[in-house]
C-alpha positions as a Markdown table, in Angstrom:
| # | Residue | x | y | z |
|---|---|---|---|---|
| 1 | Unk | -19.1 | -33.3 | -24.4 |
| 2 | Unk | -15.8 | -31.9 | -25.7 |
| 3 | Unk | -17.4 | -29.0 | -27.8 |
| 4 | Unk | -20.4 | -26.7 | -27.8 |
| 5 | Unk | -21.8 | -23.3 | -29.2 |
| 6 | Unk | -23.4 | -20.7 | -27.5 |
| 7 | Unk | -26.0 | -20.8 | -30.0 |
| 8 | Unk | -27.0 | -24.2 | -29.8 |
| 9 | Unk | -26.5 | -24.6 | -26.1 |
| 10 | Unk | -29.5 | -25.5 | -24.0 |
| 11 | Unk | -30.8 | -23.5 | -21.1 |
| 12 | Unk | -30.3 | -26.8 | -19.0 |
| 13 | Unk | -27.1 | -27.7 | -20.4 |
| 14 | Unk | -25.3 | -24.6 | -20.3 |
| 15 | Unk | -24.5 | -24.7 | -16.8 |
| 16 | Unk | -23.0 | -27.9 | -17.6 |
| 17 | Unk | -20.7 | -26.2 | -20.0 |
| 18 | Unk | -17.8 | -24.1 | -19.1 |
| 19 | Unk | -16.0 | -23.5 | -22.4 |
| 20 | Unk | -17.6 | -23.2 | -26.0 |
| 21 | Unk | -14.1 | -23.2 | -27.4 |
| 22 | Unk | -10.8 | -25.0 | -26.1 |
| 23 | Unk | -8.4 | -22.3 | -24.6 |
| 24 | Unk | -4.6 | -22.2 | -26.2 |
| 25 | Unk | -2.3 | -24.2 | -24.5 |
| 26 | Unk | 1.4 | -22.0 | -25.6 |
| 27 | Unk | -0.3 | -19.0 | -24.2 |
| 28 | Unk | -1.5 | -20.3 | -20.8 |
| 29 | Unk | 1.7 | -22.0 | -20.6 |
| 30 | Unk | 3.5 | -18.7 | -21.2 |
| 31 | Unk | 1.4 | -16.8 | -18.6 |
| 32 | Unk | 2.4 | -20.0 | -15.8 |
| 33 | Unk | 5.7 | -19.6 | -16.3 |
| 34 | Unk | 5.5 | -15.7 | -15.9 |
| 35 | Unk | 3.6 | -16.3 | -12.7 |
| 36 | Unk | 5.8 | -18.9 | -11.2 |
| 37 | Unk | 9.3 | -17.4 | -11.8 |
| 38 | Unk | 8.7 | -14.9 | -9.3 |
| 39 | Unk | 7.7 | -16.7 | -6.4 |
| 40 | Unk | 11.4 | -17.8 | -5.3 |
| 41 | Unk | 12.5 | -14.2 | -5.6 |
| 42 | Unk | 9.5 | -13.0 | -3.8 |
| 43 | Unk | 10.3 | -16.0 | -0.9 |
| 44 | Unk | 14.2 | -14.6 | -1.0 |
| 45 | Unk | 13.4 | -10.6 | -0.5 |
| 46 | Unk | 10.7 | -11.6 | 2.4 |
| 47 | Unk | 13.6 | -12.9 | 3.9 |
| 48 | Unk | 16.4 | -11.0 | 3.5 |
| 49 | Unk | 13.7 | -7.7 | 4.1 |
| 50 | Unk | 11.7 | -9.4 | 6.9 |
| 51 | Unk | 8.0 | -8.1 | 5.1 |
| 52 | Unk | 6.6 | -11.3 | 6.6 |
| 53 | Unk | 2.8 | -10.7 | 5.5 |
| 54 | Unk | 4.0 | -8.6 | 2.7 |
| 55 | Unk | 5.7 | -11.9 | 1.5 |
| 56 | Unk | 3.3 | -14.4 | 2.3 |
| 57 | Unk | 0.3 | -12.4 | 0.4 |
| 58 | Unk | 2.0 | -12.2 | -2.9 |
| 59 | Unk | 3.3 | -15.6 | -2.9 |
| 60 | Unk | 0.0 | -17.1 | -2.2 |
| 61 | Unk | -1.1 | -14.4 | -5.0 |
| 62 | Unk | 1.6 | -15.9 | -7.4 |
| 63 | Unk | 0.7 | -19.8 | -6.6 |
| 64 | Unk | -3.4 | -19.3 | -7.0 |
| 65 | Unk | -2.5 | -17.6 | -10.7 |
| 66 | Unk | -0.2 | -20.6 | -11.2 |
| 67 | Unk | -3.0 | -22.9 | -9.9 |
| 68 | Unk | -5.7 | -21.2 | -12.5 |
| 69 | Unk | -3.3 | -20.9 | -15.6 |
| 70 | Unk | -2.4 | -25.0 | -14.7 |
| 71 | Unk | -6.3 | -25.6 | -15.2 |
| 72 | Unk | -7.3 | -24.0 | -18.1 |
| 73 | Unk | -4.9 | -25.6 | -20.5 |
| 74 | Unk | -6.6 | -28.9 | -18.8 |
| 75 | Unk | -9.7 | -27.8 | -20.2 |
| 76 | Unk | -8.3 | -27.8 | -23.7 |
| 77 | Unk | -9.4 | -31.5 | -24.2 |
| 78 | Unk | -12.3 | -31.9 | -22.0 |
| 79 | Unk | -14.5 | -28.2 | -21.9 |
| 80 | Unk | -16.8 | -29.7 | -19.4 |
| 81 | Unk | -14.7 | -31.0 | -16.9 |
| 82 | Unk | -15.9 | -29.0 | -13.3 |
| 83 | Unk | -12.6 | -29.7 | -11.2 |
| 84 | Unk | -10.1 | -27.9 | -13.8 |
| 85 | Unk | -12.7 | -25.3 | -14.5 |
| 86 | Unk | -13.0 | -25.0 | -10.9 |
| 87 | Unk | -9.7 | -24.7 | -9.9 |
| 88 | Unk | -9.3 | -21.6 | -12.7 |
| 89 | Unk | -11.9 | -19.8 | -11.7 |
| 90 | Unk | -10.9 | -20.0 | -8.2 |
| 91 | Unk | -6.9 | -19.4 | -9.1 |
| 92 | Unk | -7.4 | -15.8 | -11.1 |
| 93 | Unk | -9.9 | -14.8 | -8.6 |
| 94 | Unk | -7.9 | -15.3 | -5.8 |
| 95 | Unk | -5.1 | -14.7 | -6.5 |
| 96 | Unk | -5.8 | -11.2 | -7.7 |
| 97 | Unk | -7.5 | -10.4 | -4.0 |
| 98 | Unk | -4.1 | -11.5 | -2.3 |
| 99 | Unk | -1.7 | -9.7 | -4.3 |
| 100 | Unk | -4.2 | -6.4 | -3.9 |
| 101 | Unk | -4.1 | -7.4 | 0.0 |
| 102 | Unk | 0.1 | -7.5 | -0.3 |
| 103 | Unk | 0.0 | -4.2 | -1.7 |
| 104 | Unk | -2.3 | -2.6 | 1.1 |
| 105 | Unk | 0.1 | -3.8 | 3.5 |
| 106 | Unk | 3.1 | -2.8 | 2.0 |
| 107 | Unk | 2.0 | 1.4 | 2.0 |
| 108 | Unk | 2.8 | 2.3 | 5.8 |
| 109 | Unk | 6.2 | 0.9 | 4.9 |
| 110 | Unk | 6.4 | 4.2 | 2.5 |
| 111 | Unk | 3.7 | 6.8 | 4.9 |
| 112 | Unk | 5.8 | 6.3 | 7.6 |
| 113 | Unk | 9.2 | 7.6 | 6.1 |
| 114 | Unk | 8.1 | 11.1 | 5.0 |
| 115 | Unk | 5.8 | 11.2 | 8.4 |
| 116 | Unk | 7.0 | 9.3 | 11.4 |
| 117 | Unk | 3.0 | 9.6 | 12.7 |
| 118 | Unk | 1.7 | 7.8 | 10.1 |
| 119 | Unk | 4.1 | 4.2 | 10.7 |
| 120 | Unk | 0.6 | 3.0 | 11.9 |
| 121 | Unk | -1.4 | 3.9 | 8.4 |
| 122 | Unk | -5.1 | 3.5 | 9.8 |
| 123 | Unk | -7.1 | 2.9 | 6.4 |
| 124 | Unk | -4.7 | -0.3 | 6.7 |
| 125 | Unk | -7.4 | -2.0 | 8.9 |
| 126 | Unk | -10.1 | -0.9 | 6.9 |
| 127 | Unk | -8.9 | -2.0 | 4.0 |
| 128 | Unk | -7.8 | -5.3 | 5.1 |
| 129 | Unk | -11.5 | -6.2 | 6.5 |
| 130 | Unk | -12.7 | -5.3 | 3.1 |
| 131 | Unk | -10.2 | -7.8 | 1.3 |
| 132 | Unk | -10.7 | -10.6 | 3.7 |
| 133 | Unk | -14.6 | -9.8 | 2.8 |
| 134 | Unk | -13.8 | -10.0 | -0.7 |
| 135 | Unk | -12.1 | -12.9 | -0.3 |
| 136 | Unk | -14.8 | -15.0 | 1.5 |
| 137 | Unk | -17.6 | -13.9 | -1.2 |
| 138 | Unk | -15.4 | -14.9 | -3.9 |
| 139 | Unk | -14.4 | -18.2 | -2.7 |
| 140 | Unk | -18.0 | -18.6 | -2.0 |
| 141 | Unk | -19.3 | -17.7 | -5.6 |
| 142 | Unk | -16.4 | -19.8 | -7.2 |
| 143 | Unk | -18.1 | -23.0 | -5.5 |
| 144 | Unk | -21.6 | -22.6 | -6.0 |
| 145 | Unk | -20.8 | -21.6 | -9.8 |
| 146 | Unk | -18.8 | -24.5 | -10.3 |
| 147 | Unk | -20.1 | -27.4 | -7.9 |
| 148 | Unk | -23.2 | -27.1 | -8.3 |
| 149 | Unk | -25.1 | -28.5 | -11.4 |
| 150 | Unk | -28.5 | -26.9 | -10.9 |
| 151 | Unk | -28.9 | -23.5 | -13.2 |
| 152 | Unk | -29.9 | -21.6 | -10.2 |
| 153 | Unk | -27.3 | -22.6 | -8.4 |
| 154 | Unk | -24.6 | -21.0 | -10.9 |
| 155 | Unk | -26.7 | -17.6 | -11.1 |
| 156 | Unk | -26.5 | -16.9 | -7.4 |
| 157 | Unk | -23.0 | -18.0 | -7.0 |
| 158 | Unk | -22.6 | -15.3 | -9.9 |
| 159 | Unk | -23.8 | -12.9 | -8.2 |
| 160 | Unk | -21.9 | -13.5 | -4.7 |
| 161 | Unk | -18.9 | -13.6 | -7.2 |
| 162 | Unk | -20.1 | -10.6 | -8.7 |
| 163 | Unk | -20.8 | -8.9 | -4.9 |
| 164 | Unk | -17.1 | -10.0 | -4.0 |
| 165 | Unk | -15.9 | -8.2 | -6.5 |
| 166 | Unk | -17.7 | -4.7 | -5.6 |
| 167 | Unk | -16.3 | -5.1 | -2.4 |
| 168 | Unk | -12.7 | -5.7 | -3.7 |
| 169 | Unk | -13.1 | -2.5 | -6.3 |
| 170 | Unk | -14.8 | -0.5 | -3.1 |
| 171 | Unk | -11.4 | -1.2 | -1.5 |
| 172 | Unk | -9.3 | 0.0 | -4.2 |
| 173 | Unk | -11.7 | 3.1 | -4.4 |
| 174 | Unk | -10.7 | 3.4 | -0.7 |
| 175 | Unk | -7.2 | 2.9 | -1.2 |
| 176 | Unk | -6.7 | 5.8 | -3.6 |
| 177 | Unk | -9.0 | 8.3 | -1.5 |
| 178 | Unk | -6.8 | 7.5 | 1.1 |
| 179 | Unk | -3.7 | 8.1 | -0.9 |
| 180 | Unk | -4.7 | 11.2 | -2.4 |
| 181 | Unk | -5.0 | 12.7 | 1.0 |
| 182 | Unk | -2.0 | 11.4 | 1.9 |
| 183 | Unk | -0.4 | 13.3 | -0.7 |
| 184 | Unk | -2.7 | 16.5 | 0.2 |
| 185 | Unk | -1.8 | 16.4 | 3.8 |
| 186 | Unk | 2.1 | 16.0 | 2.9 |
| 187 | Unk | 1.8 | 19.2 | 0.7 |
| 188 | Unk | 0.3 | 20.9 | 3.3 |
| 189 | Unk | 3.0 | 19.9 | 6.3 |
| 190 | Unk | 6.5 | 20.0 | 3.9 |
| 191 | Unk | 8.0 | 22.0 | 6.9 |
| 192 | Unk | 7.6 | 18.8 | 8.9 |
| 193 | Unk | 9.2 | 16.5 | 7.3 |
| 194 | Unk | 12.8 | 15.2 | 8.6 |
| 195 | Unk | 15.3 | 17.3 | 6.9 |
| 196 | Unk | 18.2 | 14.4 | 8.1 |
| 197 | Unk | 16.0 | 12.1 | 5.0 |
| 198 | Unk | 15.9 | 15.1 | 2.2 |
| 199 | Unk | 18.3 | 12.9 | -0.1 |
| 200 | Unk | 15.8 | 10.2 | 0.6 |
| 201 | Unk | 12.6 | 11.9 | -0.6 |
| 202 | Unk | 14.0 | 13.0 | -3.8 |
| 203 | Unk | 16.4 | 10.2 | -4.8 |
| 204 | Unk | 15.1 | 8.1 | -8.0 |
| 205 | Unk | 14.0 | 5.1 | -6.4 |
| 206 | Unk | 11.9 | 7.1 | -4.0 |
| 207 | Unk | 10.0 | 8.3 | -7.3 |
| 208 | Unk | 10.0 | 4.5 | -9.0 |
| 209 | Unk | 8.4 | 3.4 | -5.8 |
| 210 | Unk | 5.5 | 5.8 | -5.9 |
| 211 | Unk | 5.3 | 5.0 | -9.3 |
| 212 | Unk | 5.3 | 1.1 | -9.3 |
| 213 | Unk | 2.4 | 1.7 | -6.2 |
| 214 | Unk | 0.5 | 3.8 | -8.5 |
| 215 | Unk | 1.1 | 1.4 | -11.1 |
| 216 | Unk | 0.3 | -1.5 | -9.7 |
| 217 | Unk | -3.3 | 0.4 | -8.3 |
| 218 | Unk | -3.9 | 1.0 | -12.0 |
| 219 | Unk | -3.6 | -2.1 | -13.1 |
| 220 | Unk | -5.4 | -4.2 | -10.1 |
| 221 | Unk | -8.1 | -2.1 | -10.7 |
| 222 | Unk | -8.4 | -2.5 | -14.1 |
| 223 | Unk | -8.5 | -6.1 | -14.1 |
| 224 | Unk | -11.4 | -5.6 | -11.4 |
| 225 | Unk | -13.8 | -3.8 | -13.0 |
| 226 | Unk | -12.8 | -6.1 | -16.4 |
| 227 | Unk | -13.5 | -9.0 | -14.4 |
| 228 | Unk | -16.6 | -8.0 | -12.5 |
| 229 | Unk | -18.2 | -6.7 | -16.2 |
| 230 | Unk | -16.9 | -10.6 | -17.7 |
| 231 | Unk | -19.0 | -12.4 | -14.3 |
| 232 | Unk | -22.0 | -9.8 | -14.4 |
| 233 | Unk | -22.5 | -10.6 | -18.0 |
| 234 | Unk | -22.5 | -14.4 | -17.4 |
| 235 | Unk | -20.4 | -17.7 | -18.2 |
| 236 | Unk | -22.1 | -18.1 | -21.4 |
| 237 | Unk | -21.3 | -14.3 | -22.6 |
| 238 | Unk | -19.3 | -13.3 | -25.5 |
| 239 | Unk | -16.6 | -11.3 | -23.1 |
| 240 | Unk | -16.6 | -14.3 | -20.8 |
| 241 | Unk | -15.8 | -16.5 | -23.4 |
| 242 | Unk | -13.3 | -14.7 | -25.5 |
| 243 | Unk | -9.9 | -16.0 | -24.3 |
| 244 | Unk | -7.6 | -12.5 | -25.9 |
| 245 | Unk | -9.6 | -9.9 | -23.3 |
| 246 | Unk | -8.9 | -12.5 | -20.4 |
| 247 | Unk | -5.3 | -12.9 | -21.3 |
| 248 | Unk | -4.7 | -8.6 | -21.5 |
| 249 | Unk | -6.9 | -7.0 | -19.3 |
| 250 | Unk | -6.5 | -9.8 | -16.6 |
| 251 | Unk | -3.4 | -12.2 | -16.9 |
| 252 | Unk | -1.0 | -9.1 | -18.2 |
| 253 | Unk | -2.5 | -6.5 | -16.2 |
| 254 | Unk | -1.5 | -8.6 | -12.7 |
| 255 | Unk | 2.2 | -9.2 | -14.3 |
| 256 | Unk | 2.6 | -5.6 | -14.2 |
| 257 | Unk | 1.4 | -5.4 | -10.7 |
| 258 | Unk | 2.9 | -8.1 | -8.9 |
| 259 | Unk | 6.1 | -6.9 | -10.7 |
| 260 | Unk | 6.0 | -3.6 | -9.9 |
| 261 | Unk | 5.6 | -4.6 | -6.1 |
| 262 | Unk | 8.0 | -7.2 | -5.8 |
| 263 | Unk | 11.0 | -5.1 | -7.1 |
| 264 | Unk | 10.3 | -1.4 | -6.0 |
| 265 | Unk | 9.1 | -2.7 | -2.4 |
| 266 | Unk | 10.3 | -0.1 | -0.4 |
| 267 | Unk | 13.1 | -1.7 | 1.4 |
| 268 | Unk | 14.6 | -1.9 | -1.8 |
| 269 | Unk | 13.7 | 1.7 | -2.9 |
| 270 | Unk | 14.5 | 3.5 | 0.1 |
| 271 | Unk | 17.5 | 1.9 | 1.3 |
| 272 | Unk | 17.6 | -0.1 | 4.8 |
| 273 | Unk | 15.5 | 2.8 | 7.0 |
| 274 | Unk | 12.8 | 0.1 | 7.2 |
| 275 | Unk | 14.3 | -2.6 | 7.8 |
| 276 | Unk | 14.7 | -2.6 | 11.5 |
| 277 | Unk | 11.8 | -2.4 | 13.4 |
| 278 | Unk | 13.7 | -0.2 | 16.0 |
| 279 | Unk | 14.1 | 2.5 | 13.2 |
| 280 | Unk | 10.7 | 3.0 | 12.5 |
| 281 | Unk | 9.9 | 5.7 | 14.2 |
| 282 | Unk | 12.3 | 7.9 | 13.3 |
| 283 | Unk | 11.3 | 10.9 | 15.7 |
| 284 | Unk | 12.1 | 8.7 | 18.6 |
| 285 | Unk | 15.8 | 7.5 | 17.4 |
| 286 | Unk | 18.4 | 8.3 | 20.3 |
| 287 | Unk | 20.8 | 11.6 | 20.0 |
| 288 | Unk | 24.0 | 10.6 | 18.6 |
| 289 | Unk | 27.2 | 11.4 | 20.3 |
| 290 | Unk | 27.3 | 15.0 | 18.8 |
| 291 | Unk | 24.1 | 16.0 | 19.5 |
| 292 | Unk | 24.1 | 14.3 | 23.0 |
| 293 | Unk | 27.6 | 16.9 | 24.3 |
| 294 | Unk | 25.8 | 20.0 | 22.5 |
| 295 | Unk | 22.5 | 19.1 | 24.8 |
| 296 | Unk | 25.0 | 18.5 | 27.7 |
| 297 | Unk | 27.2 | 21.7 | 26.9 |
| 298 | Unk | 23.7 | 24.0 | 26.9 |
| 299 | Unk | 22.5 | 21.9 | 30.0 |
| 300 | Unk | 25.7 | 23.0 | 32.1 |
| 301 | Unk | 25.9 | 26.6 | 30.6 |
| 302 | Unk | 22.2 | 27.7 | 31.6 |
| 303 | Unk | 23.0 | 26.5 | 35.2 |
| 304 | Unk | 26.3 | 28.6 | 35.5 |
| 305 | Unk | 23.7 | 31.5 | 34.4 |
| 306 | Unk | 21.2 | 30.5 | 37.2 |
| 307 | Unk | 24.1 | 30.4 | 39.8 |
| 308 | Unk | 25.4 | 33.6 | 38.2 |
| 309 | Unk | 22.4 | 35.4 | 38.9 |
| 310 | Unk | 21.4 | 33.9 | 42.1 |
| 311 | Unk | 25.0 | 35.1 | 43.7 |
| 312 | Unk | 23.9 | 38.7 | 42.3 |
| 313 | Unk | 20.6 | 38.8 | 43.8 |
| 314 | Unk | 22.2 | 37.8 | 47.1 |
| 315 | Unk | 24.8 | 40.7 | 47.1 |
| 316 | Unk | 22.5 | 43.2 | 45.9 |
| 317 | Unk | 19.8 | 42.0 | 48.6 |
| 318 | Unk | 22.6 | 42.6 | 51.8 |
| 319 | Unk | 24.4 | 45.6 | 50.2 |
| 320 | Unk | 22.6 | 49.4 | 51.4 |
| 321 | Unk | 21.1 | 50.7 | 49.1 |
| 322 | Unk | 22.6 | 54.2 | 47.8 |
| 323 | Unk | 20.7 | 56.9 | 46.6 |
| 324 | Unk | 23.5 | 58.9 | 44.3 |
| 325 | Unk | 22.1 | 62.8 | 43.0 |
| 326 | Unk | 23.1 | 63.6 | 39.7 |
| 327 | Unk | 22.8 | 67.4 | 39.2 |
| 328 | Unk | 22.6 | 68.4 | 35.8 |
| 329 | Unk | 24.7 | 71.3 | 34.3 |
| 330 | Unk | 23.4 | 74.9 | 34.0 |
| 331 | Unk | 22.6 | 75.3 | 30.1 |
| 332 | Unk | 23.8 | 78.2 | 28.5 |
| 333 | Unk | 21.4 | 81.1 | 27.6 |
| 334 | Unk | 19.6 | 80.4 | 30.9 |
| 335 | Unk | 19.2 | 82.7 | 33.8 |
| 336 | Unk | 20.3 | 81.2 | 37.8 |
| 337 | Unk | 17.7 | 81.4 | 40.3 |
| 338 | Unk | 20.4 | 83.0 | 42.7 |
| 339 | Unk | 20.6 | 85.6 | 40.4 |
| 340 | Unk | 17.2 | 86.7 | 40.2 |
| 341 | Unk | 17.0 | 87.0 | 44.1 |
């Protein structure tokens, strides 16, 4: 079976079929080559940065798009070959979930320079059980929709694809709670923050960071909700099978957020503050040689004043004590008391 129509398509054939019409090669091409130049630049700033899981999330993110855009040309001449449908559904599903994951662990990179208490960013662990949830439903709804050839079969691993999903747009619903009272709480405690980092918070890569992060939770969300509306309404539904919403609202709107990560990371943005792990709590950094002789000079000047006062105390406590009478001047106009007499 190389073609079919949704019209004429059996109930117990449809599950069968993946495709009613053969996807453009030049475009998926286009969209694997986008995906796949970035993964040696991502593999060079993990290393030169040392954003270990940072690196390895978005890379992985970058090979699974690669993977899915490599099958679905493949199912240009065969629509009803499982293994290439297979191995696109699984690569755009994926994929998305790691790169969401790389961005989750890339934000207390950015919390921790305007507050030092916040290098630990706690919705971090939160959200990360959430993706690794995600992740596990979606894997799991990838293989029973494609693997299996029973009709039933493809419905519930629909709907674990579609439960994976909720969880991965619950997480990004978390994410930008979190954010916003981020911001809130960083209105609220400007008088904290480190006024030796003031050209930091208000350079222009400072403000390109925030806005690639805000971009790139844009855009990961809207290919979310996109895809869990395509996977709710089925396979064999007109949004599923339209190739130009796939290719916007999902291949283009992950460009824009893997690319928006990978070059305003905030190594990059905010100079080399994070790139030692010794300078990450900036609170804690050692006095520097100024600093240290002030502290030293105020040290040795309050104990001359304690000596200075103890040595008074101790003369005034073995001198007598003398009681000297002040007598006040007669004030003109007034009468003496010897007089009176």
């Amino acid at each position: 079976m190389t073609t079919a129509d949704s019209t004429t398509c059996v109930f117990s054939d449809c599950s069968r079929v993946f495709l009613f019409r053969p996807p453009t090669v030049t475009g998926n091409a286009t969209l694997l080559a986008l995906f796949a130049t970035p993964i040696p630049i991502s593999l060079a700033l993990g290393a030169r940065y040392r954003i270990l899981g940072f690196t390895t999330l978005i890379t992985v993110g970058f090979t699974l798009e690669v993977a899915g855009y490599i099958g679905r040309p493949l199912l240009h001449s065969y629509l009803d070959n499982r293994a290439d449908y297979t191995i696109f559904l699984i690569g755009i599903t994926l994929g998305a979930t790691c790169i969401c994951g790389a961005m989750v662990l890339i934000v207390p990179r950015t919390t921790q320079v305007f507050m030092a208490e916040h290098r630990s960013w706690r919705p971090v662990l939160v959200l990360s059980m959430l993706a690794i949830m995600s992740l596990a439903l979606e894997f799991a709804g990838c293989m029973l929709s494609t693997v299996e050839h029973a009709p039933a079969a493809v419905v519930t691993g629909a709907r674990v694809l579609v439960t994976g999903l909720t969880v991965q747009l619950l997480a990004l619903v978390t994410f930008v709670l979190c954010a916003i009272l981020f911001v809130i709480t960083l209105q609220n405690r400007r008088h904290e923050l480190d006024p030796r980092l003031i050209v930091t918070y208000t350079t222009t890569r400072c403000k390109l960071l925030l806005a690639a992060i805000t971009s790139a939770t844009a855009s990961i969300t809207l290919r979310t909700v996109y895809r869990l509306v395509q996977i709710a309404e089925g396979f064999q539904s007109p949004i599923a099978q339209a190739e130009r919403p796939l290719l916007i609202f999902d291949a283009t709107a992950m460009l824009v957020a893997t690319i928006s990560l990978l070059f305003c990371i905030p190594v990059r943005s905010l100079g080399q503050i994070q790139v030692e792990p010794s300078t990450r709590k900036l609170a804690s950094e050692p006095l520097g040689p100024t600093r240290q002789a002030h502290s030293q000079l105020l040290i040795a000047h309050s104990g001359q004043i304690k000596s200075l006062l103890a040595d008074k105390l101790a003369i005034n406590a073995r001198s007598p004590r003398r009681v000297i009478l002040y007598r006040y001047p007669p004030s003109r106009g007034m009468v003496n008391n010897d007089d009176l007499c």
